[in-house]
C-alpha positions as CSV (number, residue, x, y, z in Angstrom):
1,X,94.0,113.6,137.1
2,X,91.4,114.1,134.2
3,X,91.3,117.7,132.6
4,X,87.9,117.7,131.9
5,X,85.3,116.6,134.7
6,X,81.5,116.8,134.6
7,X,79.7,117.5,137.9
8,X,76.5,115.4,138.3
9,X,74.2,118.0,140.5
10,X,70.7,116.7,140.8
11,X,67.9,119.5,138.7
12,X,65.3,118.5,140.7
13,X,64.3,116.9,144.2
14,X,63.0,112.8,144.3
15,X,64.0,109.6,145.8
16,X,66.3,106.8,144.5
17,X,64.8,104.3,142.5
18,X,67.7,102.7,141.2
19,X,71.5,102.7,140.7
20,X,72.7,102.4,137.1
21,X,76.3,102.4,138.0
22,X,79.2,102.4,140.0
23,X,82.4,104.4,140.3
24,X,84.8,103.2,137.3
25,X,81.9,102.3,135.1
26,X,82.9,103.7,131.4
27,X,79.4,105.8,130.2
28,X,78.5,107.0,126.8
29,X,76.8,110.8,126.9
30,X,73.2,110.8,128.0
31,X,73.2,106.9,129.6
32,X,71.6,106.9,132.8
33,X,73.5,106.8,136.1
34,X,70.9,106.9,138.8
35,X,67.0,107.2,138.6
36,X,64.8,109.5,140.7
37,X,61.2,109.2,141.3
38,X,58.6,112.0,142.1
39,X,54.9,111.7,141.9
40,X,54.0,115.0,142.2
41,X,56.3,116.0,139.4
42,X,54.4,113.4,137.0
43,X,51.5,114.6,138.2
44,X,52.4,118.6,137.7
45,X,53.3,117.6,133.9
46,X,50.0,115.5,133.4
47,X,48.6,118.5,134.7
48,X,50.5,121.0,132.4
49,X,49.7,118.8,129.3
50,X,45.8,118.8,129.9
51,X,46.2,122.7,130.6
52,X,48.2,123.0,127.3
53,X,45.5,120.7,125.2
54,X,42.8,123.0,126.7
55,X,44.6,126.0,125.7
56,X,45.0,124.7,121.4
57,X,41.5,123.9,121.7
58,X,40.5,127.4,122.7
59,X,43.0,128.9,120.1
60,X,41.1,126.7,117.5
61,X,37.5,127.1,118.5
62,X,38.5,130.9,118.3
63,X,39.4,130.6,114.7
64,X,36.6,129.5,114.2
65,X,34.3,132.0,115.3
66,X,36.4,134.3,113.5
67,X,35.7,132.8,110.7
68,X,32.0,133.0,111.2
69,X,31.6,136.1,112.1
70,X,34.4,137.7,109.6
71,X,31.8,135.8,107.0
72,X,28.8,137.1,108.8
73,X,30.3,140.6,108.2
74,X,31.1,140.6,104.3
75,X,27.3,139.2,103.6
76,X,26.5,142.4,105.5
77,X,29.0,144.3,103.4
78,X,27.8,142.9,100.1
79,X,24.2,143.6,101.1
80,X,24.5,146.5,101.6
81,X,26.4,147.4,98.8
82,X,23.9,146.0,96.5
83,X,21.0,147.9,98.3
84,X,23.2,150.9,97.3
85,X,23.4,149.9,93.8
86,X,20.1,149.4,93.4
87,X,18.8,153.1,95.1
88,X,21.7,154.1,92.8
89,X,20.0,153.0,89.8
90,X,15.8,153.8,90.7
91,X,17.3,157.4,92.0
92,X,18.9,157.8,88.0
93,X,15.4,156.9,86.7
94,X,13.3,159.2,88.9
95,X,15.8,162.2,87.8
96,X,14.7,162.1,84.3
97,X,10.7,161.5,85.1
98,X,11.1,164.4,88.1
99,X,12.9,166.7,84.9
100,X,9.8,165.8,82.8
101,X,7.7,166.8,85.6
102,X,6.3,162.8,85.9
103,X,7.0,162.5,89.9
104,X,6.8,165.6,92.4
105,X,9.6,167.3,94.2
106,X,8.9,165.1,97.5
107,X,9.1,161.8,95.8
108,X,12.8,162.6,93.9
109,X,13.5,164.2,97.5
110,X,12.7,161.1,99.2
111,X,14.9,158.7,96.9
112,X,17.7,161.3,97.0
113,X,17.6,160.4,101.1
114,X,17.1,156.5,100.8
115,X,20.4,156.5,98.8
116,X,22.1,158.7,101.1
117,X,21.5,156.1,104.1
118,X,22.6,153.2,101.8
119,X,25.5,154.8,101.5
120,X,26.3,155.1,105.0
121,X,25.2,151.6,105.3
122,X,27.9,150.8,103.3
123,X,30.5,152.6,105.3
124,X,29.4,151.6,108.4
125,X,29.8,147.8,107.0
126,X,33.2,148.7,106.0
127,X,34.4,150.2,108.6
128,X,33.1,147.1,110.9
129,X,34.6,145.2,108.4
130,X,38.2,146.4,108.9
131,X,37.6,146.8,112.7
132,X,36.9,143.1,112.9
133,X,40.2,142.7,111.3
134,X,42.2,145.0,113.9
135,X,40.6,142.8,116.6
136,X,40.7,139.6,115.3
137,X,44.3,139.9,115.3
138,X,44.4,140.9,118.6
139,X,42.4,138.1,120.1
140,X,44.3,135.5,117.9
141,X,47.7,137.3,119.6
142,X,46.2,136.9,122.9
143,X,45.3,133.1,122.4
144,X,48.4,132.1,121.0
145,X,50.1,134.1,124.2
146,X,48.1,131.4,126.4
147,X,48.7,128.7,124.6
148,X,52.3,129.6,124.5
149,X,52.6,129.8,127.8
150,X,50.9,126.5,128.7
151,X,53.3,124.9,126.6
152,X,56.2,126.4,128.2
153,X,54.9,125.3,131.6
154,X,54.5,121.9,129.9
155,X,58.0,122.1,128.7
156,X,59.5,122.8,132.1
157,X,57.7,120.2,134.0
158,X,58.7,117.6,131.2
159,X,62.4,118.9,131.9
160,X,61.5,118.2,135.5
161,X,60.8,114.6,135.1
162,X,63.6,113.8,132.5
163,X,66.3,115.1,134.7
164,X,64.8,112.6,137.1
165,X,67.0,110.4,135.4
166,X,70.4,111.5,135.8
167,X,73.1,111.2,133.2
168,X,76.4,112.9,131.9
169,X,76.7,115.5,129.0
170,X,79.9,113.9,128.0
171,X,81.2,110.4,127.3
172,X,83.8,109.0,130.3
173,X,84.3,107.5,133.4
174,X,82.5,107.6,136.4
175,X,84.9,108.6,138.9
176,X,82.8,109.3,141.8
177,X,79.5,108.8,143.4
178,X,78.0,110.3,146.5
179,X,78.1,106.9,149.0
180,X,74.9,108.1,150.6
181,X,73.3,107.4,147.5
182,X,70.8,104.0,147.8
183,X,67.5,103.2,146.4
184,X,65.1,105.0,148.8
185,X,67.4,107.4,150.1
186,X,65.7,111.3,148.8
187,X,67.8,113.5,147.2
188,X,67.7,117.4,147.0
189,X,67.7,120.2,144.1
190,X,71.0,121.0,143.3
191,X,73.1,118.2,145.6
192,X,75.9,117.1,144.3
193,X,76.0,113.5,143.6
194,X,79.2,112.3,141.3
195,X,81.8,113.7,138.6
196,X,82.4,112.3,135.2
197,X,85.9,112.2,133.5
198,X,87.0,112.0,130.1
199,X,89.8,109.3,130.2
200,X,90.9,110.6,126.7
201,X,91.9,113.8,128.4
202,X,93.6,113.2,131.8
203,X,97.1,114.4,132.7
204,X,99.6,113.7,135.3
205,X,99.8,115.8,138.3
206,X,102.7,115.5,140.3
207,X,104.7,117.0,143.6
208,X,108.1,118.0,143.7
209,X,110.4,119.0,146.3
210,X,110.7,123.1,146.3
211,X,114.3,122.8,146.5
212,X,114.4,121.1,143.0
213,X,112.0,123.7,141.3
214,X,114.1,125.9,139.7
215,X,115.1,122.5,137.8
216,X,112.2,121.8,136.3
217,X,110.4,123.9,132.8
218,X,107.9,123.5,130.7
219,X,108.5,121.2,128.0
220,X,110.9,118.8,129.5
221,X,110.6,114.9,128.9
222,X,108.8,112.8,131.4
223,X,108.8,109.0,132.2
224,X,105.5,107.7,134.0
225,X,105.2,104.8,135.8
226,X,101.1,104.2,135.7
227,X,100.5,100.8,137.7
228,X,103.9,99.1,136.3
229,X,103.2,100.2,133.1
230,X,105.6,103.3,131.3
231,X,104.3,106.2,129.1
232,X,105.8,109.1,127.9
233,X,104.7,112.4,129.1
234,X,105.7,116.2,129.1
235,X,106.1,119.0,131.7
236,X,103.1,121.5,130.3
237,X,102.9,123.3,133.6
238,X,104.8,124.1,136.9
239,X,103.3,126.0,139.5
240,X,104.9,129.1,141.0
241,X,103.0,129.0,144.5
242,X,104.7,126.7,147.3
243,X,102.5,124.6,149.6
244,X,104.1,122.8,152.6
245,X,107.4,122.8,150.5
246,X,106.0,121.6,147.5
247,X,105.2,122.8,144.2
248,X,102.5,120.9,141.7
249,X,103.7,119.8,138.3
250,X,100.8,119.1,135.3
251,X,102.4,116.4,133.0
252,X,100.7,116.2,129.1
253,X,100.5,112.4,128.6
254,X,102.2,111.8,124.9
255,X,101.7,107.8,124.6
256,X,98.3,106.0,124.7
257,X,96.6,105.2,128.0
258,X,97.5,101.7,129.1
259,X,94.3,99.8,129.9
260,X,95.3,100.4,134.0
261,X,95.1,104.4,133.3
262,X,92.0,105.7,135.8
263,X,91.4,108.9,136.7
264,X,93.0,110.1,140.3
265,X,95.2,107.1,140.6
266,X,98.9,107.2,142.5
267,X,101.5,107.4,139.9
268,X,105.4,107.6,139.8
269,X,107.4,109.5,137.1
270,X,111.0,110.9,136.3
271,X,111.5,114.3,135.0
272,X,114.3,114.7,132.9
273,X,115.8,118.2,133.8
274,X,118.7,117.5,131.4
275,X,122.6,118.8,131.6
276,X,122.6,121.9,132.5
277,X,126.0,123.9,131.9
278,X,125.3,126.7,133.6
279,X,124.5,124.9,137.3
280,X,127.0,125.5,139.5
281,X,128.1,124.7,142.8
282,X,130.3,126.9,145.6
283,X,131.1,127.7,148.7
284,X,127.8,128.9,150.9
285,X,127.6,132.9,150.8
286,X,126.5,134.4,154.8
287,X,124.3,136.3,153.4
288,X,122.3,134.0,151.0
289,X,119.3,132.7,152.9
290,X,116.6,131.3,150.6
291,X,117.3,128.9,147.9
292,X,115.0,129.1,144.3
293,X,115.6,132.7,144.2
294,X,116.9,135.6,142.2
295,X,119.3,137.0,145.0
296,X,122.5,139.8,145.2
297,X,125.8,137.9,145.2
298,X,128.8,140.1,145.3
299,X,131.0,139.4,142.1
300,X,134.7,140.2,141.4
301,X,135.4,142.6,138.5
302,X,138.8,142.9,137.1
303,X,138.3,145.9,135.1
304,X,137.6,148.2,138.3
305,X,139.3,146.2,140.8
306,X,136.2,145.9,143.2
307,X,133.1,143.4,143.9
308,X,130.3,144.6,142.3
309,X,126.9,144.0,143.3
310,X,124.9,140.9,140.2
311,X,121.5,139.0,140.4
312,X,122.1,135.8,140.1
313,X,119.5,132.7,140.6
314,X,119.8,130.5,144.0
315,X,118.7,126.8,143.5
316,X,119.1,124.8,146.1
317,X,121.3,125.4,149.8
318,X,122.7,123.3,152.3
319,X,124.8,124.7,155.0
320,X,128.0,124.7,153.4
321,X,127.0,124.8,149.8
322,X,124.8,126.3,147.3
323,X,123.6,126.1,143.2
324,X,124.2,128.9,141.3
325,X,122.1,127.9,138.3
326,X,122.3,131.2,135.9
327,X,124.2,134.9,136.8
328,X,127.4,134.0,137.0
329,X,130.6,131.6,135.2
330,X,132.5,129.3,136.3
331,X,135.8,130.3,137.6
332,X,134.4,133.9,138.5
333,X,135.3,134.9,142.0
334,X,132.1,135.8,144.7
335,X,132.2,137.4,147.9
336,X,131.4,135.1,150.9
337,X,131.4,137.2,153.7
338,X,130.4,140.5,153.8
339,X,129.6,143.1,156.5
340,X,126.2,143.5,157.3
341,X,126.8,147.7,156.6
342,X,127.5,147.0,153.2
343,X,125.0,144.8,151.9
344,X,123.2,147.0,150.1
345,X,126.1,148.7,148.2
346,X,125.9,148.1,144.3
347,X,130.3,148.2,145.2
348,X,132.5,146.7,147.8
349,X,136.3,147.6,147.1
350,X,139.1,145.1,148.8
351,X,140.3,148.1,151.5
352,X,136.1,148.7,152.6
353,X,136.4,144.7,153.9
354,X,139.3,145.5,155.5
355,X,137.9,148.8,157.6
């Protein structure tokens, strides 16, 4: 089975046009699969991209008038500056002829005010002047918003009609493919139509019997059998959960794939659990009931003369026999039978079996 698998889920509604591929095909990242049609998407984004071309021409026709009118405004600036200068200037000369008594009181008085309203002018021009800027800004912001936004909406509908062709985001094998899927046939927003495997990254999953898991770790040697042709593998994973008396087993594959390698095909493999020293066999203990199991034996000690209660791990049972794969040596002497009263003593001595 592969490790990594790509879903294909359709983006957007439309009807098959055309098949690409099949199931086994091998597909390089972004090379179509199946294509969708849609009219009314093509028409939404030739839609969109007339709404966006308005929306720069506005932004630019608006620079423009900016332009004009920020130009219109420092004429009216420099006008009125130099009408200031020049009231400036007669207003000096009409001091010294109103000090020799050459013009009247009225006259000087009368200059005095003209330059006092260029002045003003002035401000006024300036002020419009770095209003105009304040606004400008905010009407170029406001333009740019819009044609922002058109081009997003362009953006999505040209999303819209490229996932109308649908492809995989990584490079594999096309391991599935809805069968309803034929030219013609319409297809929904987010329906599932194939997966996508990378061959380079499958792994073996395999099914033992629950009786022999307590035989098989992590790390052990594996020999596969893919379609009559061997490979090496490794025991990275065994499950801990049982299901209908099996447990699942991920095998790392170590060798290269052989060219019949596919993704979910049936393959056959030996895992070598090895010697192990401290799997025993004995006699069947009454009150052992579930093999692949950390359980209480009863175990003879020497030193105080009694059976003292030990956890030691079950592997498999048959009726007369069991494994006793870690928690006890061999030649050590267990307790067979023992009276349902004293199961849960951490101590049996010889005289309580014989109360």
């Amino acid at each position: 089975m592969p490790q990594k698998v790509q879903s294909l889920i359709a983006m957007t509604e439309g009807r098959v046009l055309q098949l690409a591929q099949r199931p086994g095909a091998m597909l390089e990242a972004g090379q179509p699969i199946l294509q969708l049609v849609n009219p009314k998407l093509q028409r939404q984004l030739e839609e969109q991209e007339l709404a966006l071309q308005a929306q720069q021409a506005e932004f630019l026709l608006l620079q423009q008038q900016l332009e004009q009118e920020q130009l219109q405004l420092q004429h009216d600036l420099r006008l009125a500056q130099a009408e200031q200068q020049l009231l400036q200037t007669q207003l000096a000369a009409k001091q010294e002829l109103f000090r020799q008594q050459i013009v009247s009181a009225l006259d000087f008085a009368q200059s005095e005010a003209l330059l006092t309203q260029a002045k003003q002018k002035v401000m006024l021009a300036e002020e419009k002047l770095k209003g105009f800027a304040r606004s400008s800004q905010n009407r170029l912001a406001a333009a740019e918003l819009n044609r922002q936004r058109a081009e997003k909406q362009r953006d999505i509908a040209k999303q819209d009609v490229l996932a109308l062709a649908v492809s995989s985001d990584i490079s594999g094998q096309l391991i599935a493919l809805d069968e309803s899927l034929k030219p013609g046939s319409q297809v929904v927003a987010g329906q599932a139509l194939g997966q996508v495997a990378e061959p380079g990254q499958l792994l073996a999953e395999l099914k033992i019997g629950a009786v022999d898991a307590a035989l098989v770790k992590p790390g052990q040697a594996v020999t596969l059998n893919i379609k009559g042709k061997p490979m090496l593998g490794e025991v990275s994973w065994v499950s801990p959960n049982v299901v209908d008396n099996f447990l699942r087993v991920d095998v790392a594959l170590l060798s290269e794939l052989p060219d019949t390698a596919r993704a979910n095909i049936e393959v056959k493999a030996d895992i070598n659990v090895g010697a192990n020293e401290q799997t025993l066999l004995s006699d069947r203990a009454s009150y052992i009931q579930k093999p692949q199991q950390r359980q209480a034996l009863f175990v003879w000690d020497a030193s105080s003369a009694q059976y003292q209660r030990r956890e030691v791990l079950i592997g498999s049972l048959t009726n007369k026999q069991m494994q006793l794969l870690d928690g006890v040596k061999a030649g050590e002497q267990i307790l067979l039978q023992v009276p349902a009263a004293l199961l849960n003593n951490e101590v049996i001595a010889p005289e309580d079996l014989n109360g």
